[in-house]
C-alpha positions in Angstrom: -52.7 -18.0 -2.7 -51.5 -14.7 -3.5 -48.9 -13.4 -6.3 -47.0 -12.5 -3.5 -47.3 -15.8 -1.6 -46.6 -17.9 -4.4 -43.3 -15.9 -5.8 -42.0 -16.3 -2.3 -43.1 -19.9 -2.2 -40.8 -20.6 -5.4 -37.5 -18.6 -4.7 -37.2 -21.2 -1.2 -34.4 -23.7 -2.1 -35.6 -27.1 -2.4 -34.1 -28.6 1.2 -34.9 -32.6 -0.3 -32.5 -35.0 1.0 -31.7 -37.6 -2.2 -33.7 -40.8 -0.7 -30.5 -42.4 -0.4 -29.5 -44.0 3.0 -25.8 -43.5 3.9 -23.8 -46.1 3.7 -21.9 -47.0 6.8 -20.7 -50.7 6.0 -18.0 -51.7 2.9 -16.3 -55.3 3.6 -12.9 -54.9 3.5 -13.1 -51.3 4.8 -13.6 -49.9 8.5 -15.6 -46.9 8.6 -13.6 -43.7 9.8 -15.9 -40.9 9.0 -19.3 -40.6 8.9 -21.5 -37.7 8.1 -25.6 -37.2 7.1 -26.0 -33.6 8.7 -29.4 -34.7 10.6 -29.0 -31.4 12.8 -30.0 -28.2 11.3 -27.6 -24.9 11.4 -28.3 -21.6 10.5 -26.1 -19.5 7.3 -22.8 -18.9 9.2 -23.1 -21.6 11.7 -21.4 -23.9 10.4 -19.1 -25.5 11.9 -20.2 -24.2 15.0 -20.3 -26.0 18.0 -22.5 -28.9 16.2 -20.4 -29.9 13.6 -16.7 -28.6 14.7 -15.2 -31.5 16.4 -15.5 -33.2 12.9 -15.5 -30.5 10.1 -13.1 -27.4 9.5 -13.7 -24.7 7.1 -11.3 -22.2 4.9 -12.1 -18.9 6.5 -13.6 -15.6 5.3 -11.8 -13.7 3.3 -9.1 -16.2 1.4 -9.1 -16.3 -2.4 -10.0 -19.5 -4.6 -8.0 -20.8 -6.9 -9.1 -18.4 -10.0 -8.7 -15.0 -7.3 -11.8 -14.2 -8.5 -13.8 -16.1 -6.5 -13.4 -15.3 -2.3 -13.8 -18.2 0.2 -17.2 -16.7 2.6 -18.5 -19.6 4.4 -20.4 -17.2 6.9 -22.7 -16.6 3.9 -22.4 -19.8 2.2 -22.3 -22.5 4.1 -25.7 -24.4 6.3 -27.2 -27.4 7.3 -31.1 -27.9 6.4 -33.4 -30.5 6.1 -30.6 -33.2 6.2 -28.5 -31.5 3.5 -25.4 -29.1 4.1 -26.2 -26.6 1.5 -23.2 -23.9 -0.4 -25.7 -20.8 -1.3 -23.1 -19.8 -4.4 -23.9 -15.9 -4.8 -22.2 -12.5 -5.2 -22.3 -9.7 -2.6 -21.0 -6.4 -2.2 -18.9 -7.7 -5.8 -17.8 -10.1 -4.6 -18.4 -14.0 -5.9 -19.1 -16.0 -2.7 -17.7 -19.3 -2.2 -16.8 -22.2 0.6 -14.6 -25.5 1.2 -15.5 -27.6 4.0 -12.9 -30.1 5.2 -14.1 -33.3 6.8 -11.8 -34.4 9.8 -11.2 -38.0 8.7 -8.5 -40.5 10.0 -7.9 -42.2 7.4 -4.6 -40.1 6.4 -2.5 -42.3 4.1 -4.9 -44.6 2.0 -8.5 -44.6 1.6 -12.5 -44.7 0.4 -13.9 -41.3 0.2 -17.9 -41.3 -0.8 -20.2 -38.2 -1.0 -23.2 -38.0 -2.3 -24.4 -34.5 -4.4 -26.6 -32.4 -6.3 -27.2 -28.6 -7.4 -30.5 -27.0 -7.7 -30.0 -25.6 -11.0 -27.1 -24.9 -13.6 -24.7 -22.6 -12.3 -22.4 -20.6 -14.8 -19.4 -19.9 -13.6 -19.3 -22.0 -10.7 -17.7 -25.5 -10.2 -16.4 -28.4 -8.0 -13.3 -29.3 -6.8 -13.4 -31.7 -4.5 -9.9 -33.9 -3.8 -7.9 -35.1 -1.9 -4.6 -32.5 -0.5 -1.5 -33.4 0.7 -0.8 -33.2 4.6 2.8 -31.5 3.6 1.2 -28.7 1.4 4.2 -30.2 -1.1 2.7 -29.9 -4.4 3.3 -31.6 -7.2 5.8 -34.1 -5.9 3.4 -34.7 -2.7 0.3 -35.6 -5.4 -3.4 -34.4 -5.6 -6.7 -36.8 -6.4 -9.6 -34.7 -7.8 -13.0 -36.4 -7.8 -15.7 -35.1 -8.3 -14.0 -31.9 -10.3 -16.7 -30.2 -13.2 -18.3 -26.9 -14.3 -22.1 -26.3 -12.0 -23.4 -25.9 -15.2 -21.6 -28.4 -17.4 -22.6 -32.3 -18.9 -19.4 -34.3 -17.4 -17.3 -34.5 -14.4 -14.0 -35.0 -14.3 -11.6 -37.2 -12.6 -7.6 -36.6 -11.9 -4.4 -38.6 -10.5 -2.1 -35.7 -10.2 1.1 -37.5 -10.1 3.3 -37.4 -6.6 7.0 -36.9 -8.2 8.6 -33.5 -8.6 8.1 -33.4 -12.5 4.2 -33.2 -11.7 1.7 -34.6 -14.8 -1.7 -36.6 -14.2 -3.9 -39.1 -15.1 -7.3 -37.9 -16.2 -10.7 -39.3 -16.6 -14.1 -38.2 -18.4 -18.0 -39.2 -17.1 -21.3 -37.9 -18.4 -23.2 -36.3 -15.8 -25.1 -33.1 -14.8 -25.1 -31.9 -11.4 -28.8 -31.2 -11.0 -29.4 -34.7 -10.8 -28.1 -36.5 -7.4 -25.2 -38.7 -7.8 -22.3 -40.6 -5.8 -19.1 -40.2 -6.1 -16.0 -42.8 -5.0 -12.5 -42.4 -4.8 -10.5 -45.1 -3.8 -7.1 -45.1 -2.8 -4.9 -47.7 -2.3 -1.2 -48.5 -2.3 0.3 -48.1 -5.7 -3.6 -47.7 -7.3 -6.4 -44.8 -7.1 -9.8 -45.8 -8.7 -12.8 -43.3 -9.3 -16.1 -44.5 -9.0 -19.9 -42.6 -10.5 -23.1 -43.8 -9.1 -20.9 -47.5 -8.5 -19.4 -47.6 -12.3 -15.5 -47.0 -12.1 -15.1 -44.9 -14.4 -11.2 -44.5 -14.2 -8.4 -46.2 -12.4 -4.7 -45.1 -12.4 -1.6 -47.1 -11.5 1.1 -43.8 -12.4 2.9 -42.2 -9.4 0.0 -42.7 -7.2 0.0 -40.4 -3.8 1.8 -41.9 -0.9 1.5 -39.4 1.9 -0.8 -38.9 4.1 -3.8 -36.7 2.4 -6.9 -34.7 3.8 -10.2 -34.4 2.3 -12.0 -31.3 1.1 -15.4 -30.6 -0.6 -13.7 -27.5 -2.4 -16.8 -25.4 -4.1 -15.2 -22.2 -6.1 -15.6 -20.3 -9.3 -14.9 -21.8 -12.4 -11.4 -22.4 -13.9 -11.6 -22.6 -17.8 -12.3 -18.4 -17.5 -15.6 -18.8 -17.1 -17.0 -15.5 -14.4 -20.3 -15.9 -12.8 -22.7 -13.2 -13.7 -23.5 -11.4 -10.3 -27.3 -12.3 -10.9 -25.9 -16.4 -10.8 -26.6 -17.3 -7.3 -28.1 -21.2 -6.4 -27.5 -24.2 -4.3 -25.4 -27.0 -4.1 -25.9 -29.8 -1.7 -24.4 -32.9 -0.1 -26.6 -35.5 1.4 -23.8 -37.1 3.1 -20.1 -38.1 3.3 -18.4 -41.2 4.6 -14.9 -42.4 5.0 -13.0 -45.6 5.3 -9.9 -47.5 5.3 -8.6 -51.2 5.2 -6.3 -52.2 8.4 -3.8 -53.5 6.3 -3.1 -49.8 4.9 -0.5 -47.5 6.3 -2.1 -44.8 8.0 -1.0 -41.2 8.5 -1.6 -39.2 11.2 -5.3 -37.2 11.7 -5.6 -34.5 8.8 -6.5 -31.6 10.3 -5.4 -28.7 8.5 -7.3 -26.1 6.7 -4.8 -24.4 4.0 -6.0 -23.1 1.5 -5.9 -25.5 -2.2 -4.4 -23.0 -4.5 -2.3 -23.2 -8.2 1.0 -23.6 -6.5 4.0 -21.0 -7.6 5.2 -21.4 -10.7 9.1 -23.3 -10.5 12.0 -22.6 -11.4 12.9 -25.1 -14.2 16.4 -26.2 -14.3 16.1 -28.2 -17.4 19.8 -28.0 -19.3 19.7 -25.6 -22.3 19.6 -26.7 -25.7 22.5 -25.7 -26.9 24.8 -27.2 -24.6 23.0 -30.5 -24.3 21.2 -33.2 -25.9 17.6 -32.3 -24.7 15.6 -35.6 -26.3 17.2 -37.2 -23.2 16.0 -34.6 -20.7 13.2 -35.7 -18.6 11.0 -33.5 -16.7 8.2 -30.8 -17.4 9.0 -27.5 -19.6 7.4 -24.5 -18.6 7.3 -22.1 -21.7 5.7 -18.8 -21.6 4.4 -17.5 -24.8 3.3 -13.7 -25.5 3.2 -11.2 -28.7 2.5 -7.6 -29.7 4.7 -5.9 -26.7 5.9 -2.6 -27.0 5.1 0.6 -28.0 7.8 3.1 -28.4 9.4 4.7 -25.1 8.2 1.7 -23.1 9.8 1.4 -19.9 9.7 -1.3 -16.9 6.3 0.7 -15.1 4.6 0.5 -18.2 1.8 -2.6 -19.2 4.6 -4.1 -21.3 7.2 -4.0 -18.8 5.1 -5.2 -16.0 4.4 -8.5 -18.5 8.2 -9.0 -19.1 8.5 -8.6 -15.8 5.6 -11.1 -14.6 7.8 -13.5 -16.6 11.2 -13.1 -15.4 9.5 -13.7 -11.8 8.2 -16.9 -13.1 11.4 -18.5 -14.3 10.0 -20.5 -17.5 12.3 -22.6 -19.4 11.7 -20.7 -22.6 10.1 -17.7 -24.1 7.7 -18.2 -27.5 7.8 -14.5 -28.8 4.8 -14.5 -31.1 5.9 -11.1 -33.1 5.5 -7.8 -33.2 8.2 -7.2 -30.8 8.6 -2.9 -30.9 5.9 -0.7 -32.6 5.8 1.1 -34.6 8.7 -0.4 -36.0 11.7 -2.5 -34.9 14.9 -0.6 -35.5 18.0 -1.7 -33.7 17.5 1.3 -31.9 13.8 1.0 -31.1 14.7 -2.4 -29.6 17.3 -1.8 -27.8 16.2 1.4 -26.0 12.1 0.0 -25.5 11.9 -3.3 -25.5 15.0 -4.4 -24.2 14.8 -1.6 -21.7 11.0 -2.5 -20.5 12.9 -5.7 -19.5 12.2 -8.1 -22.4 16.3 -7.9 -22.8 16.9 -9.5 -19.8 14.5 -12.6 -21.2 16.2 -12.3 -24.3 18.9 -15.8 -23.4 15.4 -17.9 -23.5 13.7 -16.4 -26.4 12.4 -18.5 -29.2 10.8 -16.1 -31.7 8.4 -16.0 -34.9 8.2 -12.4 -37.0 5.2 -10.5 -37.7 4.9 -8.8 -40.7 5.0 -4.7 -40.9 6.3 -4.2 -37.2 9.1 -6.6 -37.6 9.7 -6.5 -41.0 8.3 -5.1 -44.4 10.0 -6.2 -47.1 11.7 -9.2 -47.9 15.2 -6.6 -47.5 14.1 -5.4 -44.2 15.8 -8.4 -41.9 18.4 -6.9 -40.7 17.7 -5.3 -37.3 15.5 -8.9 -36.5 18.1 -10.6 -37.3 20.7 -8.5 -35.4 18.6 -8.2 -32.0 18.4 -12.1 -31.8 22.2 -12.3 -32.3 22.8 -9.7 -29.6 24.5 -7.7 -31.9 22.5 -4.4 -32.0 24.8 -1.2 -30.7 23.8 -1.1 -27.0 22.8 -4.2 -26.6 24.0 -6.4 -23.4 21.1 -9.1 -23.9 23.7 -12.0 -25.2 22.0 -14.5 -28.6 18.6 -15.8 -28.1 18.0 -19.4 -27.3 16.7 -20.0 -30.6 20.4 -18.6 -32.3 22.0 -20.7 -29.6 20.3 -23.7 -30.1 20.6 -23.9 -34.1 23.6 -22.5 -34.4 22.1 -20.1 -37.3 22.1 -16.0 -37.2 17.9 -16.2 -37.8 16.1 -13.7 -39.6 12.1 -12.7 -39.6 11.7 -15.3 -42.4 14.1 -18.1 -41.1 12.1 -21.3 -40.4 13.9 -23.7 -37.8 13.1 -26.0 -34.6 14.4 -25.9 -31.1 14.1 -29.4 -28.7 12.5 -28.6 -25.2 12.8 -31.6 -23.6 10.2 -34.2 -25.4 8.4 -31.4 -27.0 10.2 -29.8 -30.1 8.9 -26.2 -31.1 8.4 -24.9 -34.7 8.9 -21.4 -35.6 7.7 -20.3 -39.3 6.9 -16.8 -40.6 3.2 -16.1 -41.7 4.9 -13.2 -42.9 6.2 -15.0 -46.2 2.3 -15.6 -47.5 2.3 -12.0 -48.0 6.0 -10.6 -48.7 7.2 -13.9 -50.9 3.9 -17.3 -51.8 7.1 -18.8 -53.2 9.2 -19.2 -50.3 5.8 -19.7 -47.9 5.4 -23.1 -50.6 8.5 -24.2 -49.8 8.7 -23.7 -46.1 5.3 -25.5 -46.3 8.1 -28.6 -47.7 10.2 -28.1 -45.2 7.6 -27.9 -42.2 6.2 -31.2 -43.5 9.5 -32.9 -43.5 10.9 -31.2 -39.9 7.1 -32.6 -38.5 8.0 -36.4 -40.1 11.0 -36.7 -38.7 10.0 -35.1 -35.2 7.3 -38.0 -35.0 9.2 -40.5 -36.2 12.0 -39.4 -33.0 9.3 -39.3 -31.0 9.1 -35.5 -30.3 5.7 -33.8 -29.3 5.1 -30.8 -31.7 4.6 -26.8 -30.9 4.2 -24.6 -33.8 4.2 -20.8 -33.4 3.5 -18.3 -36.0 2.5 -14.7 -36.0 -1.1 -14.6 -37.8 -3.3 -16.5 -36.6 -5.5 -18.8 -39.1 -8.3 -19.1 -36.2 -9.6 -16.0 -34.7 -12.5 -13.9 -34.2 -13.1 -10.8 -35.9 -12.0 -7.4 -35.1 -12.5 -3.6 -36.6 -8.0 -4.3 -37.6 -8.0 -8.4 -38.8 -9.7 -11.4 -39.6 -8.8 -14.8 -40.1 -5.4 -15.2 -42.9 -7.0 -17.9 -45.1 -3.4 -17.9 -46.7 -2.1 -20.1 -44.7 -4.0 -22.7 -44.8 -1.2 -25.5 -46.0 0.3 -24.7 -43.6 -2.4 -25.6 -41.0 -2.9 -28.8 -43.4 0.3 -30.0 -42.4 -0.2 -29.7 -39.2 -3.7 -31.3 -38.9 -1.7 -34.2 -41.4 0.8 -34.6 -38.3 -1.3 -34.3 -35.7 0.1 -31.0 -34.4 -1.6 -30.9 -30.4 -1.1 -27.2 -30.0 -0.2 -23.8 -32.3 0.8 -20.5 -30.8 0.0 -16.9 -32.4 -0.1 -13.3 -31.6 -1.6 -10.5 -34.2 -4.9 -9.5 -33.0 -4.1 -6.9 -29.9 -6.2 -10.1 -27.5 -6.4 -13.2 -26.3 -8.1 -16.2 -27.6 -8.5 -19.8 -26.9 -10.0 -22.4 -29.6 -11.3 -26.0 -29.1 -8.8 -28.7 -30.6 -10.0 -28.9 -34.4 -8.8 -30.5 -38.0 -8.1 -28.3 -40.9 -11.9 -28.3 -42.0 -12.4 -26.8 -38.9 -14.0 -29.9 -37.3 -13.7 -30.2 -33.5 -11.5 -33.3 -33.0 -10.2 -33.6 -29.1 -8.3 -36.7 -29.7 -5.7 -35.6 -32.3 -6.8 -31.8 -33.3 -5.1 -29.2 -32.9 -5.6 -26.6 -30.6 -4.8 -22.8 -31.2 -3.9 -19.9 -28.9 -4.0 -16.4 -29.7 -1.9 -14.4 -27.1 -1.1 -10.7 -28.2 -1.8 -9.3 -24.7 1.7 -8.4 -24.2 1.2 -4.7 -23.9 0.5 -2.6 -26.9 -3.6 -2.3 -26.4 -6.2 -4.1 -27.7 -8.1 -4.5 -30.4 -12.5 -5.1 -29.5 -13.7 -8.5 -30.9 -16.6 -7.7 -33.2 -17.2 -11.4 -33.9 -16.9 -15.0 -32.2 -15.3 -17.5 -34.6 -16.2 -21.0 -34.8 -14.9 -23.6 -32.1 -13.9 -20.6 -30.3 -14.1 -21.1 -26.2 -13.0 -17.8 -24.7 -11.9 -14.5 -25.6 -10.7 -11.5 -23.9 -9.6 -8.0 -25.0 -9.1 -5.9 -21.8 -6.5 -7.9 -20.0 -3.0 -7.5 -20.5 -0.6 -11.1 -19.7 0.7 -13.7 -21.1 0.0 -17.3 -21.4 1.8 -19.9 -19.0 2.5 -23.6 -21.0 3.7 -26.6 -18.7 4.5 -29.2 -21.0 4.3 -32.7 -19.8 6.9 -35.5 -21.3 4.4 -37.5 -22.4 3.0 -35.0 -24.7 -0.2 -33.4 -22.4 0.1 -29.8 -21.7 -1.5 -27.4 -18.5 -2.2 -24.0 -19.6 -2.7 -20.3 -17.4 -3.4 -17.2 -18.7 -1.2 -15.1 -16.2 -2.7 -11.9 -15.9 -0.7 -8.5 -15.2 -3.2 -5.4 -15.9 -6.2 -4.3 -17.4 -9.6 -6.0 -16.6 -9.9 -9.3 -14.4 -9.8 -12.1 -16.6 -9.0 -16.0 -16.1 -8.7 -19.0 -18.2 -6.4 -22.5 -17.3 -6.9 -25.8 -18.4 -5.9 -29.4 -19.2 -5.1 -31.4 -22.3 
C-alpha cells in the first residue's frame, strides 16, 4: 500500500456500530420511540425523506448557546454504517455544529436512552443533550440535562433544572470519557427524575421536578466553560441508537414537535425588595448581581467601551451592582465622576451599586476620601444619581476604606478595601477582626458569603501586577469560613480560578473560588503568566460578569461580553 493509500486509509472515520443491540422492551414502560439508523444518508441528508417523519433538526444558520458556535446540520449531520454521525469542524470561520430532535410521544413523563461515543477528544466541543420544555418557558417550565460534558473531558454531568420561576438545579457528577461507548438514562417520573450511566444511577432528584410536557434533543455545540475550538479541531461523534418510553399510568402531553432553538434564556428582571426598605433574610428567590471594575477613562461617554458595559447592564436589570474599583481614571474627582462615569451611564446604575475602592485611582492617601465618599452619597455638584445601595442599605456615608455588608436575599456581600494593606497595615489588621466576626455571625444566621475587594490575591501575571501577597489574612479568614466565592478587579482582564483553600489547594467542596473582572472599559493589560488553579483568562474582551445567586447558596455565572475579541466563559457551582 502506498503512503498515499494508507494516509487516506487513516483520516476515514471509524463507522463501528458499539455491538450493543437496542433495546426495545423495559417492563413497566411502553416503547414510544425507537431509533438504530440502519439506512445510510449522505452529509446534509438528514432528515430527508428517510428519517423526517420521526426526527427534526435546528436549521442552518442559528447560533448555539455560547454564539460562537453556529447550528449547520447540512455539513454535520449523516447516517453511516448504523451510526448517525455529528462531523464537529470549522468552515469558512465558522465552528460547525447540530441538534437533532427525536419526535417522541411521550410528552409529559418519560425513559429516554441513547447510546454514544466520539472518535477522539474534542477541545472545545461538548454535549448537551436534555430534555426542553414544550412552552419554551424557562426556568419555571424546568430543563433535564443528561448526558451534558466537555468532548474532551473525564466526567459527564447530570442536571434537574428546577420548574418554579426562582429557577436553581440539582446536579450530578460521573467519570467517563466520551471516546469510549456508553448509555445514558434519564428517567422521569411524577414528582422524581433519575439519571442512569451504563445502568448505575448515578443521581436522582426529588426538587421541583418538571411537570410539563417536554421534548427531546441530542444538542451537540461548542463548549460552555469558555473553552473555543481551535479551527484545526474537527472529529466525530456518534449515536448508535435512541429509544423512548413511557408507563400508561403517566400523564401524557401532547406530541413534541417543535424545533426552537435551546439557548441561555434573557436575563430577568429581578424584583426582589431593596435592602434598605426591607428585611431581606426573609426574601426568597434568586439574586442576579452583576459585578465589574476598572471603567472609565476620562471624557468617556455612553458610545464608548465603558459606556456600552454600563449600558449592557442597565439592559439586564440585576438586582445589584459589585463595583470592584477603579471607578474614573486617572483619578476620581467629584468632577471626573460626575461628568465621565456617571455620564457614560454608570449614574444611572448608581441606586444598585455596592462598591470596594481601589487604591491610586480612587484614592491615594488615607486623606483622599472625600470625593468616594461623596459620589456614593449622591452628593457631588451635578450629580442626579440619588445614594448607592450600599449607603442605603447601612445607613453609613461609606468611604474608600469603609468595611461593611449588605443582605441580598440569602447571600450577604462583604466589601473591604485592599487598599488599607498599603495606605494604613494597622487598620488592614483590624478590619481583618472585624471581617472575621461579620463572617461568624453571617454563618451562624445562615447567610451565604460574597466578598469583594479590589486586588486580587490570585491572578496571573502581567507587564503592570502580580499577585498582593499582603492580604493574605484576609483570604485566611475566608478559607476559615468557608467563603464559596470572592470578587476583584485590578488587572485591566478577566480571570476565573478553580475553588481553592488559602494554601492554594484546590478544594471544590468548601474552597473558595475567585473572579477577576476589570473588563469594564479602560483597556487591558497582556497576561505574561498563568497562575496556579487558574481555568481561563482573557485580556481582549471588554464585559462584565453576570452572578445568579441561588438561595440555597449555589451560584450560575456568565461572562457577558460587550466589545473587543469574542470570548465566552459560564458555569455552575
Amino acid at each position: 500500500m502506498s503512503a498515499s493509500v494508507r494516509a487516506a486509509t487513516a483520516a476515514q472515520p471509524n463507522y463501528a456500530p458499539s455491538g450493543q443491540r437496542m433495546p426495545l422492551y423495559k417492563k413497566g414502560w411502553r416503547r414510544v420511540f425507537a431509533e438504530d439508523f440502519r439506512q445510510p444518508v449522505a452529509r446534509g441528508a438528514f432528515p430527508g425523506t428517510v428519517y423526517g417523519a420521526s426526527w427534526r433538526v435546528y436549521p442552518d444558520g442559528w447560533k448555539d448557546t455560547t454564539k460562537l458556535g453556529t447550528y449547520a446540520p447540512s455539513q454535520v449531520l449523516s447516517v453511516h454504517g448504523g451510526l448517525l454521525d455529528y462531523y464537529l469542524h470549522s468552515s469558512g470561520g465558522q465552528h460547525l455544529v447540530a441538534a437533532a430532535l427525536p419526535l417522541s410521544e411521550v410528552g409529559s413523563y418519560g425513559r429516554y436512552a441513547v447510546r454514544f461515543r466520539a472518535d477522539r477528544r474534542m477541545h472545545g466541543y461538548k454535549t448537551a443533550w436534555l430534555l426542553w420544555p414544550d412552552s419554551k418557558k424557562w426556568p419555571e417550565g424546568g430543563e433535564i440535562d443528561w448526558p451534558e460534558g466537555n468532548l474532551d473531558g473525564t466526567s459527564f454531568t447530570a442536571f434537574n433544572h428546577f420548574a418554579r420561576p426562582a429557577g436553581g438545579q440539582a446536579g450530578f457528577n460521573a467519570p467517563g470519557r466520551y471516546q469510549r461507548w456508553h448509555t445514558a438514562v434519564t428517567e422521569w417520573r411524577p414528582g422524581q427524575v433519575d439519571f442512569f450511566l451504563d445502568g448505575k444511577r448515578i443521581g436522582r432528584s426529588r426538587k421541583w421536578v418538571p411537570r410539563e410536557p417536554m421534548h427531546w434533543v441530542l444538542q451537540t455545540e461548542t463548549s460552555t466553560d469558555g473553552s473555543i475550538p481551535a479551527d484545526s479541531t474537527r472529529g466525530h461523534l456518534y449515536v448508535d441508537w435512541a429509544v423512548a418510553w413511557r408507563r400508561a399510568k403517566d400523564p401524557v402531553g401532547p406530541r413534541a414537535v417543535s424545533p426552537t432553538p435551546i439557548t441561555p434564556p434573557p436575563a430577568a428582571r429581578d424584583t426582589t425588595p431593596d435592602p434598605s426598605r426591607s428585611s431581606p433574610r426573609g426574601t426568597t428567590g434568586d439574586i442576579v448581581l452583576a459585578a465589574v471594575g476598572d471603567a472609565s477613562p476620562p471624557s468617556s461617554t455612553t458610545s464608548s467601551n465603558t459606556g456600552r458595559v454600563a449600558a449592557s447592564i442597565r439592559r439586564a436589570a440585576p438586582r445589584a451592582v459589585a463595583f470592584l474599583g477603579d471607578f474614573q481614571y486617572e483619578h476620581g474627582t467629584c468632577s471626573t465622576l460626575v461628568r465621565s462615569f456617571d455620564a457614560a451611564g454608570w449614574g444611572a446604575l448608581m441606586p444598585k451599586m455596592i462598591a470596594t475602592a481601589g487604591p491610586t485611582h480612587d484614592w491615594a492617601a488615607l486623606g483622599d476620601t472625600s470625593a468616594y465618599a461623596r459620589h456614593l452619597a449622591g452628593t457631588c455638584p451635578g450629580q442626579t444619581s440619588g445614594k448607592s445601595l450600599a449607603d442605603r442599605a447601612t445607613g453609613r456615608r461609606l468611604g474608600p476604606g469603609s468595611s461593611y455588608e449588605v443582605d441580598l436575599g440569602t447571600w450577604r456581600v462583604y466589601s473591604v478595601s485592599s487598599g488599607l494593606w498599603r495606605y494604613s497595615p494597622a487598620r488592614a489588621a483590624r478590619v481583618t477582626r472585624w471581617l472575621a466576626g461579620a463572617l461568624a455571625r453571617g454563618k451562624a444566621a445562615g447567610d451565604h458569603p460574597l466578598v469583594i475587594w479590589h486586588e486580587p490575591y490570585w491572578t496571573s501575571s502581567t507587564q503592570e501586577h502580580t499577585a498582593d501577597t499582603a492580604l493574605r489574612p484576609w483570604i485566611q479568614v475566608l478559607d476559615s469560613y468557608d467563603v464559596p466565592l470572592l470578587l476583584s478587579g485590578h488587572q485591566h482582564g478577566y480571570e476565573r480560578f478553580a475553588p481553592q483553600d488559602a494554601g492554594g489547594t484546590l478544594d471544590a467542596a468548601t474552597g473558595t473560588q475567585q473572579f477577576v473582572v476589570g473588563t469594564g472599559g479602560i483597556g487591558f493589560y497582556p497576561w505574561e503568566s498563568t497562575a496556579q488553579n487558574s481555568l481561563t483568562r482573557e485580556s481582549r474582551t471588554f464585559g462584565w460578569l453576570r452572578l445568579v445567586l441561588h438561595p440555597d447558596g449555589s451560584y450560575d455565572w456568565r461572562f457577558v461580553r460587550t466589545g473587543g475579541a469574542r470570548y465566552y466563559d459560564s458555569g455552575r457551582r
